[in-house]
Phi, psi and omega in degrees: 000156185261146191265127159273136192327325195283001207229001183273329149277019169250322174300322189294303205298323181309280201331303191295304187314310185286342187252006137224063195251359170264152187302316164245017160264128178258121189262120184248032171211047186045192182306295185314317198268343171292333194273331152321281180310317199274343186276326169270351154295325174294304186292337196282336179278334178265026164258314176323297161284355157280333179297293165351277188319319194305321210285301162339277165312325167299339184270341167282303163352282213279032142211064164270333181290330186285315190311296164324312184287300197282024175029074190277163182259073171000266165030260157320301164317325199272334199272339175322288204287310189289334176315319192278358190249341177339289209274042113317315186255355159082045183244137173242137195254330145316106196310252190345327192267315184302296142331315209259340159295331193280309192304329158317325167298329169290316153336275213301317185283325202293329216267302180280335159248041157060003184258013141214154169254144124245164198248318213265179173282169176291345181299298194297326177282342166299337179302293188329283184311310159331280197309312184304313176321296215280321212292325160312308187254024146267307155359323167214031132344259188343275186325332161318284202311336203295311193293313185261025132245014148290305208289352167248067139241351177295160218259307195286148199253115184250131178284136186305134170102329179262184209292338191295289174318282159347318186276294179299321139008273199283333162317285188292316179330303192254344166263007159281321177289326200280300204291327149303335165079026195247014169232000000 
């Protein structure tokens, strides 16, 4: 599952928490500003694949009529087209690579603005912040899986990627996170 804007400042305060609730790490300028740095390292990363996506849909846009006659699977066409365009945009499209660069990123800043110390290698505390990513968006899996067969049982056809889709998306989304007692 992808971490989303809305899901980006609950992974940093995780992130922060787990690394200081571990035994070797010292966060010395408390929680906010680690949860701070990670939160903004986490968003700089979903503007990059918003950029991506956006890019994607222009290119899906301007043959839709074709797309329609040869009756293509939005769907496919869209993850086809961002795959080939990722690495342009500096997207890892792999979750696990994907995770594991933002937590080196986070790492590399917490380090350069001085808000944690550790005793350990820099590996185990990146595991940590990882681990805060995967262990955070298996939690809402289910709830992913949940939304999006509702939204393909609608009657109405909402296209994968667009701004329709999304909206309504983030809609059933949060009102799934609500009936969990996860918002």
């Amino acid at each position: 599952m992808r971490i989303t804007p809305m899901h980006a400042t609950h992974v940093a305060n995780m992130i922060a928490i787990d690394l200081n609730k571990s035994s070797f790490v010292t966060l010395t300028k408390g929680l906010e500003p680690v949860a701070a740095q990670a939160a903004e390292i986490i968003l700089a990363d979903l503007k990059k694949e918003a950029a991506l996506e956006e890019r994607v849909r222009e290119l899906i846009d301007t043959q839709e009529e074709d797309i329609e006659f040869y009756q293509v699977d939005e769907k496919q066409l869209f993850w086809m087209i961002k795959k080939k365009l990722a690495k342009e945009f500096g997207v890892l499209l792999s979750f696990e690579d994907r995770y594991s660069n933002v937590a080196h990123a986070i790492l590399d800043q917490l380090y350069e603005e001085d808000l944690a110390h550790y005793d350990v290698t820099e590996n185990q505390v990146k595991n940590i912040i990882y681990n805060s990513i995967e262990d955070y968006m298996e939690a809402f899996s289910a709830i992913e899986d949940s939304v999006t067969e509702k939204i393909a049982g609608y009657k109405r056809k909402l296209h994968y990627g667009s701004e329709e889709y999304e909206i309504v998306f983030n809609k059933l989304y949060s009102e799934e996170l609500e009936k969990r007692g996860m918002a």
